[in-house]
C-alpha positions in Angstrom: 68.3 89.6 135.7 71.7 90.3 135.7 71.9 89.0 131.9 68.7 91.6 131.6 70.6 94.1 133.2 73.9 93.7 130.6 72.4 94.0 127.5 70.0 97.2 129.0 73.4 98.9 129.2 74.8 97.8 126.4 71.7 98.8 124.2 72.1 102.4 126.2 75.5 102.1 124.8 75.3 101.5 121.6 72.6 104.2 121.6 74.9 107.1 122.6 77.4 105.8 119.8 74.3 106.3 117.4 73.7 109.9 118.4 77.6 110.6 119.4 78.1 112.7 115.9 74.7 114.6 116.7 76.2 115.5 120.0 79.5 116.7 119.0 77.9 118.5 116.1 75.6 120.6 118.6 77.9 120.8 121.1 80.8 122.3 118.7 78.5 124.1 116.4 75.5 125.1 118.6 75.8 124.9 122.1 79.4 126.1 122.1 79.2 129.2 120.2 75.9 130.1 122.3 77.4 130.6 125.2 80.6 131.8 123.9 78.0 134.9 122.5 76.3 135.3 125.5 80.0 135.7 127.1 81.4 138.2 124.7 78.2 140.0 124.8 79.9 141.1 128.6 83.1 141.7 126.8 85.1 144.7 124.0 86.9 142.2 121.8 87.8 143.4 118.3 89.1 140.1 117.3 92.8 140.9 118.0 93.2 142.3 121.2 92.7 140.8 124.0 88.9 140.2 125.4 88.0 142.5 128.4 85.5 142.7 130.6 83.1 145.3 130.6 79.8 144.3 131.8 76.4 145.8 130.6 78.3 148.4 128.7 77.4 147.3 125.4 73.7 146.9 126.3 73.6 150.3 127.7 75.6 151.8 124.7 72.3 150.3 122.8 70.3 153.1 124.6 72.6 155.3 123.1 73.0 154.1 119.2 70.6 155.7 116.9 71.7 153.2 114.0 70.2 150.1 116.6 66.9 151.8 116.8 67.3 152.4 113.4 67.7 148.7 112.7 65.2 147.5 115.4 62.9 150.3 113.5 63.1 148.9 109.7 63.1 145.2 110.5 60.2 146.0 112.3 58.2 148.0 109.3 59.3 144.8 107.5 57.8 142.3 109.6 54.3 144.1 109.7 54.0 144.8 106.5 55.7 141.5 105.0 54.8 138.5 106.9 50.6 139.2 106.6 51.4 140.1 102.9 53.3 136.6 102.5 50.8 134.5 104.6 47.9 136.0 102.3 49.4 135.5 98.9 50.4 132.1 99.9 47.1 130.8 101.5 45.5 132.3 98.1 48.1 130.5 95.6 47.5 127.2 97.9 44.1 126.9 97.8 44.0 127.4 93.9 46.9 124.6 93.8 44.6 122.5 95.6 42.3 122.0 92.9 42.0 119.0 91.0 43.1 120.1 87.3 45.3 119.0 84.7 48.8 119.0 85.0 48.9 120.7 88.6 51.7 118.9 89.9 53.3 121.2 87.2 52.1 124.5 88.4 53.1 123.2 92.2 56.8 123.0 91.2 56.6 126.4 89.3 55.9 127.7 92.4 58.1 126.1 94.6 61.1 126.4 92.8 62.3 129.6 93.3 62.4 128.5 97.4 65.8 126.1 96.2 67.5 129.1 94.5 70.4 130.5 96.0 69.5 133.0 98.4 72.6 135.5 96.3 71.0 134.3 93.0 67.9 135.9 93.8 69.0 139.0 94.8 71.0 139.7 91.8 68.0 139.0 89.4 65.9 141.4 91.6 68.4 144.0 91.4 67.9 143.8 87.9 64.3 143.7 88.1 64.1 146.9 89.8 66.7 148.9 87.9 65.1 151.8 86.9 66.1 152.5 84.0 66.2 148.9 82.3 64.7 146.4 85.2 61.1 144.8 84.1 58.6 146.6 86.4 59.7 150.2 85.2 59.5 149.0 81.9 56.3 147.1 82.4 54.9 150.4 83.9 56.3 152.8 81.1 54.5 150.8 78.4 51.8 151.7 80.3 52.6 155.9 80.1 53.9 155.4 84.3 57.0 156.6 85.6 58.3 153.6 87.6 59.8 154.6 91.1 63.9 154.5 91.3 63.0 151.5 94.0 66.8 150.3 95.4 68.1 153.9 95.1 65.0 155.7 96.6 65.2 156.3 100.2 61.7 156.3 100.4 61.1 152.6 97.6 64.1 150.7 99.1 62.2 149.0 101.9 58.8 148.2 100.0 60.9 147.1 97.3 62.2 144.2 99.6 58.8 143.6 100.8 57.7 143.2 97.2 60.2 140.6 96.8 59.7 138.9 99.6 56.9 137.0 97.8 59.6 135.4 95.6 60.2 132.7 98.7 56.4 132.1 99.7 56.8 128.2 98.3 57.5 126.8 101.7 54.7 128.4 103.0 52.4 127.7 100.2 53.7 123.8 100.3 52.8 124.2 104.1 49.3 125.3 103.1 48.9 123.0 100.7 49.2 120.3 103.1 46.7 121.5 105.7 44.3 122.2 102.8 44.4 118.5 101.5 43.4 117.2 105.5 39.9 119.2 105.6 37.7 116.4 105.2 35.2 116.5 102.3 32.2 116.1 104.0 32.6 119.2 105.9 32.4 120.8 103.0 29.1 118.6 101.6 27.9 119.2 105.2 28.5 123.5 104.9 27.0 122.7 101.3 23.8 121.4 102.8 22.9 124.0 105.1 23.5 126.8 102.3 27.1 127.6 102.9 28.6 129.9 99.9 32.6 130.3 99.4 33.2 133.0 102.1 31.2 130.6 104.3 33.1 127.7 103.9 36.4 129.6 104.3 35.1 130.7 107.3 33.2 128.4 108.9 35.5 125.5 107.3 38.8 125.8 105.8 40.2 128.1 108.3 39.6 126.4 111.6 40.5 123.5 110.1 44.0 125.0 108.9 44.3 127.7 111.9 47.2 125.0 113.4 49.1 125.5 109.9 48.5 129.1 109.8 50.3 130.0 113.0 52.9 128.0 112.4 53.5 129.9 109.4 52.9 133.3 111.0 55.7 132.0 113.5 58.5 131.1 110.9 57.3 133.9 109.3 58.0 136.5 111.6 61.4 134.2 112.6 62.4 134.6 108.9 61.5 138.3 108.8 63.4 139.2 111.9 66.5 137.9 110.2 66.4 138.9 106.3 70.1 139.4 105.9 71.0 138.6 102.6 69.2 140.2 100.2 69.4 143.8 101.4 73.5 142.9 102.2 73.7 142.0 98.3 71.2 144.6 97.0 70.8 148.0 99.2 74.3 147.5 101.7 71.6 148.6 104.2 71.0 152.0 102.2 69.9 154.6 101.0 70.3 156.7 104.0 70.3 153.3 106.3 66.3 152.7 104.6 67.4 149.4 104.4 69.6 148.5 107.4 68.0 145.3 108.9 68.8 144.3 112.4 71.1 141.0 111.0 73.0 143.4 108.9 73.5 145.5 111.3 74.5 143.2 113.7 77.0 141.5 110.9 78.6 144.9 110.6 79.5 145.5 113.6 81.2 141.8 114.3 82.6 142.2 111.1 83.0 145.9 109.6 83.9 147.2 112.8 85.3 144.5 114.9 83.1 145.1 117.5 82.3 141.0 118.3 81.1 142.0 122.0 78.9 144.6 120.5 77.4 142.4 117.9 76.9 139.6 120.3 75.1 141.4 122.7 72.8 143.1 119.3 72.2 139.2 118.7 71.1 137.9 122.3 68.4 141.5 122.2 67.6 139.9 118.7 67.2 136.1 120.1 64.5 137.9 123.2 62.7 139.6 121.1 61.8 136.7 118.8 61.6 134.4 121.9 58.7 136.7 122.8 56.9 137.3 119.7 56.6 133.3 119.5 55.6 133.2 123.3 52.7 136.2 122.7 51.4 134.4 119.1 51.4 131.2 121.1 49.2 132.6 123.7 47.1 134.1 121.5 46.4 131.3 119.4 44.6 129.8 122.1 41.6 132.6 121.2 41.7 131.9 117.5 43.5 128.3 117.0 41.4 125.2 117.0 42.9 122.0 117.0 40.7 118.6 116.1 41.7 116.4 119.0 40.7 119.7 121.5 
């Protein structure tokens, strides 16, 4: 027993050595600078003066700060309109990948390569897709006797310009799709076939109960993701024209890093980290209506 009772501990041992440089990571780069933020949230620090304490004043001056609303207000148009576009086009493009054709594997990593391109890459060649006077679509829709839109320098284009592009990074959702498609067991489908089932039946009554688990989960990274687009509009719109584009992250970098205003921005990131903590918890609930799950 005691012999037993060595080499449990040692094993426990060795164990923690194994996950040491996970814990330090965390620690240092996760669970340190989380509850720094939640501290300076409490806090005015501008980086070189020293930190004082001043309580819920930052979250009440959020009451007061039109450009916040403002934010809150364009990431939100941005979510709605974004994430069901994205899940749509994605489940589509997935479920024509999933057919058995030549040389698919080919039109797979078309689709999923422009997911591993630098986030700054891709907003450069978009900018130059929507130029108005030389970019592609304008051009596209002169050929065509239409006067294209002056998208990133419109006011009122700016934002559904962004949405636009967001289906340049649908491949991890459509890979995602993909997946859940390829686990529907044929002879559903033989057995939906039998009874008289046509496409919009099978969809239905088939593929999307069977792939309702891998839907929500990308509804939830989607709206995740959506609530923290940062660097396209940064490299593209600077959160303009007339603040059309000013999402909540760019905000929220502005003011830690603009303005010096780290408490500020810290306690703009913790309303940022509840507000996605309870759109996961209210899709989660509500999954339970829609959702089905095999082993249920």
């Amino acid at each position: 027993m005691r012999h037993r009772s060595k080499l449990m501990q040692r094993e426990a041992l060795e164990g923690f050595l194994y996950i040491a440089p996970w814990l330090i990571g965390f620690t240092v780069f996760y669970a340190g600078p989380l509850i720094a933020s939640l501290l300076f949230s409490f806090t005015s620090w501008d980086l070189l003066s020293p930190v004082k304490w001043v309580g819920l004043a930052n979250y009440r001056s959020m009451l007061k700060d039109e450009l916040f609303f403002q934010a809150l207000k364009v990431t939100t148009i941005y979510s709605i309109f974004a994430v069901p576009l994205q899940l749509i086009v994605s489940l589509i493009l997935a479920m024509l990948l999933n057919s058995k054709i030549r040389a698919i594997s080919i039109f797979r990593t078309i689709y999923y390569v422009p997911t591993i391109l630098p986030a700054v890459v891709s907003a450069i060649l978009w900018r130059w897709i929507f130029n108005p006077e030389i970019g592609l679509i304008n051009l596209f829709l002169k050929l065509i006797g239409i006067r294209g839109p002056e998208w990133l320098t419109s006011s009122q284009w700016a934002l559904p310009a962004l949405i636009i592009m967001s289906l340049w990074s649908i491949g991890s959702s459509i890979i995602i799709f993909l997946g859940g498609l390829q686990g529907v067991p044929d002879y559903l489908y033989e057995a939906a076939e039998l009874d008289g089932a046509n496409l919009w039946e099978k969809f239905r009554n088939v593929t999307f109960p069977m792939i309702s688990p891998v839907f929500l989960f990308n509804l939830i990274i989607g709206i995740i993701d959506s609530f923290q687009v940062f660097t396209y509009p940064y490299i593209m719109t600077e959160g303009g024209p007339e603040y059309s584009t000013l999402f909540y992250v760019l905000y929220l970098y502005q003011n830690a890093f603009q303005y010096f205003k780290m408490g500020y921005a810290s306690s703009l990131a913790w309303i940022l980290f509840i507000i996605i903590l309870l759109l996961t918890l209210l899709q989660t609930l509500l999954s339970k209506k829609w959702v089905f799950y095999s082993g249920g």
